[in-house]
Structures are given as C-alpha cells and as structure tokens.
C-alpha positions as CSV (number, residue, x, y, z in Angstrom):
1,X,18.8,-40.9,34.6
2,X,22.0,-40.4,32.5
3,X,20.3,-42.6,29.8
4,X,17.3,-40.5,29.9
5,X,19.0,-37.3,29.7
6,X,21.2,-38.4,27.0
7,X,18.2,-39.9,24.5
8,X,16.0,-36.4,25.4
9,X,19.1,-34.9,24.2
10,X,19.7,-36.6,21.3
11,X,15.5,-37.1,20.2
12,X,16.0,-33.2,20.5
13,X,19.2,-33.2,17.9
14,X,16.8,-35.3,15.5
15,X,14.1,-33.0,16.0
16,X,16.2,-29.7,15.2
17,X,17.8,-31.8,12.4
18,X,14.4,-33.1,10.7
19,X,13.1,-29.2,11.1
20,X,16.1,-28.1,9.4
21,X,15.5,-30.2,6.7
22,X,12.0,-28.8,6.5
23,X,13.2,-25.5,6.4
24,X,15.6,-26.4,3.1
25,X,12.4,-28.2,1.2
26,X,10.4,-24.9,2.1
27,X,12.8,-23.2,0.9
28,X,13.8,-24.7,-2.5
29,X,10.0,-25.7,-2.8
30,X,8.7,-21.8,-2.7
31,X,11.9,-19.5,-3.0
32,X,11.7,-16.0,-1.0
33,X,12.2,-12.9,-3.2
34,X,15.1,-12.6,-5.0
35,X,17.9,-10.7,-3.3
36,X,18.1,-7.3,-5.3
37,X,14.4,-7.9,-6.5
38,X,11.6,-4.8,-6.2
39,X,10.1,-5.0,-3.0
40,X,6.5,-5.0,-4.4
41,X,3.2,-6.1,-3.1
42,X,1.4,-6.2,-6.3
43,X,3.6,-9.6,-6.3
44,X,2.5,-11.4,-3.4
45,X,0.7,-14.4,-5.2
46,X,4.0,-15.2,-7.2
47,X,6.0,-15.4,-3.7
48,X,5.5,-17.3,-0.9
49,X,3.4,-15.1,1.3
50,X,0.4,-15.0,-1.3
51,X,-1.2,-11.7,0.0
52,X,0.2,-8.2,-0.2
53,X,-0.5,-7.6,3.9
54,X,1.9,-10.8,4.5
55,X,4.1,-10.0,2.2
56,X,4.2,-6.2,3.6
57,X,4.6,-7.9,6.9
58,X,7.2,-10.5,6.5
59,X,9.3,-9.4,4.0
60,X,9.9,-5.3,4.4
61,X,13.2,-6.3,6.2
62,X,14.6,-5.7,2.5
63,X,14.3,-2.0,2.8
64,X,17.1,-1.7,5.1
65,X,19.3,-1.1,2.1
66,X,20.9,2.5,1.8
67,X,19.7,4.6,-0.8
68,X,16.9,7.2,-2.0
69,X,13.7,5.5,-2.8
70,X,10.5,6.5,-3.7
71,X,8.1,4.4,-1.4
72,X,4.1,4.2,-2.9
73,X,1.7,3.9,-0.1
74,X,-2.2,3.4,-0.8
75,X,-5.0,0.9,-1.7
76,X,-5.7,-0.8,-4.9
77,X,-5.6,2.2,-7.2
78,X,-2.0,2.9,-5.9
79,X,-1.5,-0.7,-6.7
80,X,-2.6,-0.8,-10.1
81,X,-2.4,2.5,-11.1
82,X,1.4,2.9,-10.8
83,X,3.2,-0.5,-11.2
84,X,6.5,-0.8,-9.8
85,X,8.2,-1.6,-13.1
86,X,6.6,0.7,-15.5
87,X,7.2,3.8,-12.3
88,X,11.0,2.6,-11.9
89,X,11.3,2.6,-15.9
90,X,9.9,6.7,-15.6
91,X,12.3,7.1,-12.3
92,X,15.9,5.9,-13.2
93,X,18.7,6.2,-10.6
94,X,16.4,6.2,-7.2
95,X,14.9,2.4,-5.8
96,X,10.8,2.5,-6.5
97,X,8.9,0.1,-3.8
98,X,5.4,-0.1,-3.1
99,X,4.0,-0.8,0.1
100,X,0.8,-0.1,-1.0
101,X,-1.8,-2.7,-0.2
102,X,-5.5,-3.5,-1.8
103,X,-8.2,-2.9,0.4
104,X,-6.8,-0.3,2.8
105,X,-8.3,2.7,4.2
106,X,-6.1,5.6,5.8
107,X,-5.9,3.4,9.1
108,X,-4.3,0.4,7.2
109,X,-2.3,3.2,5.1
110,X,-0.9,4.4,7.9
111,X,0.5,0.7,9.5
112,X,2.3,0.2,6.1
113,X,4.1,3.4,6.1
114,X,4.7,2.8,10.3
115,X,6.4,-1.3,9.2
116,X,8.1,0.4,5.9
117,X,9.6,3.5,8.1
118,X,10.7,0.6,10.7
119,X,12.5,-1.2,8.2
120,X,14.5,2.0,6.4
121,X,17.6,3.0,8.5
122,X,17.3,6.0,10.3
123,X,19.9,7.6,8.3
124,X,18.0,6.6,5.2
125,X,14.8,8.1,6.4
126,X,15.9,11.7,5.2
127,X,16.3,10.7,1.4
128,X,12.8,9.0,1.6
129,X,10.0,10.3,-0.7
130,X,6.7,8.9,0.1
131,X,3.8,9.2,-2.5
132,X,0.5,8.5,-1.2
133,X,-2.7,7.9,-3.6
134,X,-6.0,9.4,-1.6
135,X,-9.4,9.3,-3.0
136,X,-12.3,9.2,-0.8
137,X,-13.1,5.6,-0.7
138,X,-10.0,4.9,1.5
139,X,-11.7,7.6,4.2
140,X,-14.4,5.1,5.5
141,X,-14.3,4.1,8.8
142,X,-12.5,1.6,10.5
143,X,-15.7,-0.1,12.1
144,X,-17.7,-0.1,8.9
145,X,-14.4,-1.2,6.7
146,X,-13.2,-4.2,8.9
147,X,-14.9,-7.3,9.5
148,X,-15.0,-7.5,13.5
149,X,-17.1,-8.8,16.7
150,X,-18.9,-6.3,18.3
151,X,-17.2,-5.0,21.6
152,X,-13.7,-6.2,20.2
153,X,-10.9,-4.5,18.3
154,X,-11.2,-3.6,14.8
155,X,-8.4,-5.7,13.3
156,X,-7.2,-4.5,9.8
157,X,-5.5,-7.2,7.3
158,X,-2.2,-5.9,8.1
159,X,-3.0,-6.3,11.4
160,X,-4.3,-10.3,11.1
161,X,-0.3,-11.1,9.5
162,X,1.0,-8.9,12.4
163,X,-0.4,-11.4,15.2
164,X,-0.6,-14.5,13.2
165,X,2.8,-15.9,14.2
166,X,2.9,-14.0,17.4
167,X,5.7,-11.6,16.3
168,X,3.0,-9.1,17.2
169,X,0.9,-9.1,20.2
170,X,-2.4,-6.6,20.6
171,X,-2.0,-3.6,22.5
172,X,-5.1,-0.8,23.1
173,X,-3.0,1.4,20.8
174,X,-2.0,-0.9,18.3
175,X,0.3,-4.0,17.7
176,X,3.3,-4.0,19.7
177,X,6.5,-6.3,18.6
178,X,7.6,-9.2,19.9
179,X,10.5,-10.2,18.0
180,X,12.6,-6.9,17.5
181,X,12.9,-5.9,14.2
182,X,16.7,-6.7,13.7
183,X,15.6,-10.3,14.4
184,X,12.7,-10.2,11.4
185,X,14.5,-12.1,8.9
186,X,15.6,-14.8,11.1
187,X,12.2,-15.6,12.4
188,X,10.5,-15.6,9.2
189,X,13.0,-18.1,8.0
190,X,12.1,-20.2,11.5
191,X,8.7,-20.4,10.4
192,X,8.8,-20.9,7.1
193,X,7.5,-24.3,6.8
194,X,4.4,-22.7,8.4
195,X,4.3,-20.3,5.7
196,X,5.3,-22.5,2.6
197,X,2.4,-24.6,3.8
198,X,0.1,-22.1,3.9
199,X,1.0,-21.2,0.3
200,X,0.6,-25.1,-1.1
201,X,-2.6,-24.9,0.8
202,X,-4.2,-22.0,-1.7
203,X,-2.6,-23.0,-4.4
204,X,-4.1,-26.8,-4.2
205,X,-7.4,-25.7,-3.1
206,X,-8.3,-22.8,-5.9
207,X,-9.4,-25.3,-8.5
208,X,-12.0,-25.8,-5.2
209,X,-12.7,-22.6,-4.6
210,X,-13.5,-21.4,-8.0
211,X,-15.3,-24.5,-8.9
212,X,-17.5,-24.2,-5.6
213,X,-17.0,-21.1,-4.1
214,X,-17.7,-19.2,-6.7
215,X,-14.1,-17.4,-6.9
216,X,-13.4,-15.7,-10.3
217,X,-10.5,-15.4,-12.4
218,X,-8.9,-12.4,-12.9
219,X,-9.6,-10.3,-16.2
220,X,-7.2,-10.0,-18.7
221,X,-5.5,-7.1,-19.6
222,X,-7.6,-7.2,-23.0
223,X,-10.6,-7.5,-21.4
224,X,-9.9,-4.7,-18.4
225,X,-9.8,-2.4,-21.9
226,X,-12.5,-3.3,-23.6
227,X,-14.7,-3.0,-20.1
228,X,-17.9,-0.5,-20.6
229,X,-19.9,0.2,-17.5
230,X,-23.5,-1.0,-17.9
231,X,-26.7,0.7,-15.6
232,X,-26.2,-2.9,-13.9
233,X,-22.9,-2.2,-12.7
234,X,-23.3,1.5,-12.0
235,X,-26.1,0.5,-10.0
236,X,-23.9,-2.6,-7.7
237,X,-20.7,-0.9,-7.6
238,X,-22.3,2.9,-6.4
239,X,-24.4,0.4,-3.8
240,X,-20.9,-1.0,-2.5
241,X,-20.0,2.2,-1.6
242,X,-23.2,3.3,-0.1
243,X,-23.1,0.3,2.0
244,X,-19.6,1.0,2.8
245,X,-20.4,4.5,4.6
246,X,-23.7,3.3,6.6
247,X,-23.1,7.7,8.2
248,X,-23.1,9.1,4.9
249,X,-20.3,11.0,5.3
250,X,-16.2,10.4,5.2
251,X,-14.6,9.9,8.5
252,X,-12.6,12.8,9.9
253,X,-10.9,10.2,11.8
254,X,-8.9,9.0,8.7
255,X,-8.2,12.9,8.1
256,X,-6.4,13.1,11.8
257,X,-4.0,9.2,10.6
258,X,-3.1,11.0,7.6
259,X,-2.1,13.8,9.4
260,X,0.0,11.6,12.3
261,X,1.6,10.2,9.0
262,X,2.7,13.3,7.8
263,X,3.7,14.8,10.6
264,X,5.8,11.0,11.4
265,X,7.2,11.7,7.8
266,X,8.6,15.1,8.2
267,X,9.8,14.4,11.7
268,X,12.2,12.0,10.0
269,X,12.9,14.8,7.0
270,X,11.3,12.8,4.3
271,X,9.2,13.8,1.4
272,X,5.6,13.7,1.2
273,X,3.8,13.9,-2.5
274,X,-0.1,13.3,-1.7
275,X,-1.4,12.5,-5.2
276,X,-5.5,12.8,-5.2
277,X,-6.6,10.1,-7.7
278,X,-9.4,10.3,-10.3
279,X,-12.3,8.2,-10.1
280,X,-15.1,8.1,-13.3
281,X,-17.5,11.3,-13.3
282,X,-20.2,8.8,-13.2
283,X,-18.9,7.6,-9.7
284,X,-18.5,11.0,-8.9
285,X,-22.0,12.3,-9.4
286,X,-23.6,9.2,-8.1
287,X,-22.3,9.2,-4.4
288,X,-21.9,12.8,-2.2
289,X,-18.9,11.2,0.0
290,X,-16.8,12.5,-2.9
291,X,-17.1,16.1,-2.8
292,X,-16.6,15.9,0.9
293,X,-13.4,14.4,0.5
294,X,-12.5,16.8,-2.2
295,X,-13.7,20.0,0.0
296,X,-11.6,18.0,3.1
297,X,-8.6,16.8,0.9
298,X,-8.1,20.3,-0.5
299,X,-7.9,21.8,3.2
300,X,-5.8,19.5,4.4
301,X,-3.2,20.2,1.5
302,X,-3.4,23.9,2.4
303,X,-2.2,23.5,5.5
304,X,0.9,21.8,4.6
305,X,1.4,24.7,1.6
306,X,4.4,25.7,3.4
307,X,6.4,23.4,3.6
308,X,8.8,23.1,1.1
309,X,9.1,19.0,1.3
310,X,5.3,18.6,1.0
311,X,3.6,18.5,-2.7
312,X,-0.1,17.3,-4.0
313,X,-0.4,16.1,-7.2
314,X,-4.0,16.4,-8.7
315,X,-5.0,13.9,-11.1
316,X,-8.6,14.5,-10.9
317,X,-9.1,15.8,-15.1
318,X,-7.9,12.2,-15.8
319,X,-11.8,10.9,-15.0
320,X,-13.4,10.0,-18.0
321,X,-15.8,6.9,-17.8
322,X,-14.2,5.3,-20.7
323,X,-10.8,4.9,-18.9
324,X,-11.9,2.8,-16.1
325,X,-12.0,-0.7,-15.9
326,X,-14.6,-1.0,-12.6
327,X,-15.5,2.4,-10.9
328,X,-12.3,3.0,-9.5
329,X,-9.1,1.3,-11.6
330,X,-7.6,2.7,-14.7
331,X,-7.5,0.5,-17.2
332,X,-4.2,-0.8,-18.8
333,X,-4.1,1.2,-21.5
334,X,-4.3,4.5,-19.0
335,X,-1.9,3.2,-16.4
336,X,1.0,5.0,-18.2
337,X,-0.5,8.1,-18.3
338,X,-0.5,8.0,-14.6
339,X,2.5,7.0,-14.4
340,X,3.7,10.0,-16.3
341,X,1.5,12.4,-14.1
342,X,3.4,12.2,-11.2
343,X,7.1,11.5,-12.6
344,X,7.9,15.4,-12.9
345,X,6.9,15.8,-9.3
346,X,8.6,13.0,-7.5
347,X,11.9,13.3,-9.9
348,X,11.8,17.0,-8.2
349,X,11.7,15.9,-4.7
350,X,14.1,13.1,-5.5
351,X,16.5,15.8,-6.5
352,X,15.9,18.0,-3.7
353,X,16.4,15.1,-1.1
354,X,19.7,13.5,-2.9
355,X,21.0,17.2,-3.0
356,X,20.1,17.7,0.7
357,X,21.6,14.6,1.5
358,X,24.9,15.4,0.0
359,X,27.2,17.3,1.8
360,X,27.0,20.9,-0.4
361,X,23.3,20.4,-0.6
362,X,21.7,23.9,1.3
363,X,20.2,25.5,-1.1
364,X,17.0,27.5,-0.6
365,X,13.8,25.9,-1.1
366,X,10.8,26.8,-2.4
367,X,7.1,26.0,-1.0
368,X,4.8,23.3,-1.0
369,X,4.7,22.4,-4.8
370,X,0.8,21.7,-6.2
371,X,0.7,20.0,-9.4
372,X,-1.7,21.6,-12.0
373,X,-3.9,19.3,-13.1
374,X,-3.3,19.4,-17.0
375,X,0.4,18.8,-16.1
376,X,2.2,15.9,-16.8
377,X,0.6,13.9,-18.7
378,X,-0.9,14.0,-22.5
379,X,-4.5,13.4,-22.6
380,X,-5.3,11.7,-25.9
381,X,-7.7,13.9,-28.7
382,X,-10.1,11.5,-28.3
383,X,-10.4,11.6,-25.0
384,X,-11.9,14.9,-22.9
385,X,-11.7,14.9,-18.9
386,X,-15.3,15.1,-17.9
387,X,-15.3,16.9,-14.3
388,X,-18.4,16.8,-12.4
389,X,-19.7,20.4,-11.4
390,X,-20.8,18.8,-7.7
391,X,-17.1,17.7,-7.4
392,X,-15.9,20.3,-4.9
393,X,-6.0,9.1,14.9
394,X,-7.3,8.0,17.7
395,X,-5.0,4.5,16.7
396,X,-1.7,4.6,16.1
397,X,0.2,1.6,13.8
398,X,2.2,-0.8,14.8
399,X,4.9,0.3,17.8
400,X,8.5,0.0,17.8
C-alpha cells in the first residue's frame, strides 16, 4: 500500500512537473500582452486569444490599474472607426482602451461594459468615461442576431468564451462566475496550453480555410480607399440587413440594455458619451430601421439631458457615400476625422471627472452636453455631408 501511495504520489509530481513545462512553451511559444500594452481588442489575432470576445474575456484583468481612462464600447464601427492608437495620440494624459467587440448588438454591448466594469476597481469606477458608438444596426434582436437552437438560450460570442473553460456557468439571467474575478489571471495562465493550442490550431489551418473554405483576406488599407459601392453591393449588403430584422422594425428591447447600462454607469459615477455614428445616405434611404433608431435614439438622449455627466455626440453629417469602405466602415482615410469628432467632448468629461476626483474638485456643473454636429471635425471642400430627408433588458450580463 505504502508503495502504491508513494508512486501515485510521485506519477502526480511528474504530471504537475511536465504540465508546468507546458505552461512555459505556451508561454514563450505565444506571449500574452505586454505588461503596460493598450488593452485593445482590435488586436486579438496578434495575441494569443485570436478573437476580440476571448480576448475581452480573458484578458480584461489588466484594467485593474488606477487611473482615468476612456473605455470605447461598441461593434465594428467602434472598432475601426476609433483605433486605440490614433484616439490615445488625440487624448494624452488619460489611458484609452477599447472593449468594443465586432459583431455586437446592445445585448453583447452591454456584457462588455458588465466584464470591463468588473475588472476596474471600484474606486476607479468614478474617473471612468465610457464612449459608446450606436447606430441602428446594433438594435436587432437577440434571437434574429445569434445563431441558436430553438427553445434554448441565445448565446452571444462573449457569452461562448464565458462558458468555454467553465469559468462561467449559464444562469436564466445570464453567466454567472465560477472562478472569482481576483482569481482571473491565475486561471487563464492554468489553461494556457488549452489556449495557445487553440491559437496554433487557426493559424495552421488558414492556408485550409482560405484555400477551401472560401475565407478571404482582409483588404488593404489602399484598397478600403479606393472602394466605390456598386448597384451589386448596394443590393447584398441592404439585403443583410433586411434579413437581419425578419420584424421590420428595431428592438425596443436593446433600448431598455442600453438603458440598464447607463443607469449601471452613473450608479458607479462614471461618464457616459453616446456617440450616434454615420452610416452612407445610400444605406440610409434604402432600409426604414434607420429613421426609427434615429426618432428612438434622439428620445432616449433627451431623457438623460440633465445630467451633467451624460453627453451625445452626433456624427451623423459625416455620411457621404464616398467615405465608406462597405455600408457601414469609414474608410482609412476618414478614420481621423472621427477620431477628431469626439476628442473635444471626451477631453471635457476627462477633465470634469479628474477634477472631481481630486480633492478641491466641486465645482458646479453644467447639463447634459450635445455635440453639434458640424463640431469637431473639418469636413474636406470636396466633400459635402449628404443627409437623407427620411433620416429622422429583460437579460442582464454577466453576474458578479
């Protein structure tokens, strides 16, 4: 029996030690994100974790440093449109992160802002400015927007990282943790063999999956500019969103997460900046979803007129057909222009939550600030904004 117990023990000493050792090749062989590095999930596919949900997921323990920062929450326009880099350049002296992840609608919106807030002490909460891009293609519904089996949950992307290693387990209101947040870090390093693995996986197999799949290469920077929408792709990408709205209308049900988030936000005295993004005016006139949102949008941002740490920022003028690169993304050439459309505004509430923050800081402040829409930014000569005349939470996020 003794000789039993003592080669259990010592197979079990080889084991941890071999698993170790797996654990340093991981490591060395796909390095996690710099320490002082940008948490950023535009660059998922040069880390480890490959997609921006995972990389959301498994590395937001990073933003448990002290500090102001200006946290970017949206879908692939947020992404694109306001690169962490080119935003921190226009923003000197507070940390820019984005959290925002491609493919989201309010519901997914609303998880990464619930896993960011998680991760940002609670003393750190208050000198938090959160700017969210909107635009009425992140207002479909959950059902219609996420691939599920009928009579089961509707599982967003952030949601599939959440329960893939079992940190997270399902809950009717959402996922609830398993592995308490302080214990993040630690856990992700325990798996990280799983995850490195993962990561040698897709990069060995896209030669595959472009060759037989029929997975494209991303355009060029060059070739995003000199992208004119033909009839052809009018015609596919307005029938996306046709497709994508199967009621023919926006769902009110996004409306009432934004709102939870909002209210979540100024419960923990941060900043709120809602920036309403500009899609082409040929997108614009071809679908009726958008003048809903506007009519809905525009509402919602009255009722929050008030408040003195809530601002919109409208960006709608910026919608000429020759600045997009598909029938939503700016093109490269445009993205600082963007940029520079919402710096005033967020260097504003920057000040105002560094000054409250300090210990003489209780000054008066004014109301909700609204952002004219020919403010900001420098439209070129060449260039006119075209506006259309026809443009006019039942699930909670993750638990702690």
């Amino acid at each position: 029996m003794r000789i039993l117990l003592t080669s259990g023990l010592r197979l079990l000493a080889a084991c941890l030690v071999l698993y170790a050792l797996l654990i340093a090749v991981a490591l060395l062989a796909f390095p996690p994100p710099g320490r002082g590095a940008a948490f950023d999930t535009s660059t998922a596919s040069n880390t480890v974790f490959e997609t921006e949900a995972k990389y959301l997921v498994l590395n937001r323990h990073v933003l448990g440093t002290p500090g102001t920062r200006v946290v970017l929450l949206g879908a692939s326009n947020t992404v694109g449109g306001f690169p962490v880099k080119l935003t921190q350049a226009a923003l000197p002296g507070v940390s820019v992160v984005s959290a925002a992840v491609s493919g989201s609608n309010v519901t997914q919106i609303r998880e990464a802002f619930e896993l960011t807030r998680r991760a940002i002490k609670p003393e750190d909460r208050a000198r938090t400015v959160y700017v969210i891009g909107l635009w009425y293609g992140v207002f479909v519904a959950d059902a219609a927007h996420w691939p599920h089996i009928a009579g089961q949950p509707v599982q967003t992307a952030v949601d599939t990282e959440l329960y893939r290693y079992d940190f997270y387990r399902r809950e009717p209101h959402g996922p609830m943790p398993v592995v308490p947040e302080r214990l993040l870090p630690a856990a992700t390093i325990a798996i990280y063999p799983v995850i490195a693995l993962e990561k040698l996986v897709r990069v060995v197999t896209e030669p595959v999956r472009t060759a037989f799949l029929g997975a494209q290469p991303g355009r060029t920077d060059s070739e995003r500019d000199a992208y004119v929408a033909s009839a052809k792709d009018k015609q596919e990408q307005t029938a996306y969103w046709l497709a994508e709205f199967p009621d023919n209308r926006i769902d009110n049900r996004q409306f009432a997460a934004l709102e939870a988030l909002v209210d979540e936000a100024r419960a923990d005295h941060s900043a709120v900046i809602i920036v309403n993004l500009p899609i082409p005016a040929w997108h614009s006139a071809a679908v009726r979803y958008d003048a809903d949102y506007l009519k809905a949008v525009n509402a919602f941002i009255a009722r929050h007129a008030d408040d003195p740490m809530f601002a919109s920022v409208d960006m709608r003028d910026m919608n000429n057909d020759t600045w997009f690169s598909d029938e939503v993304h700016p093109k490269p050439r445009v993205v600082p222009l963007w940029v520079r459309r919402i710096t005033a505004p967020v260097q504003t509430f920057v000040a105002r939550v560094d000054a409250r923050a300090g210990a003489a800081a209780n000054e008066p402040m004014n109301g909700a600030a609204s952002v004219p829409a020919n403010a900001g930014a420098e439209l070129p000569a060449d260039v006119q904004p075209d506006v259309q005349a026809n443009a006019q939470a039942e699930r909670k996020g993750p638990q702690s």
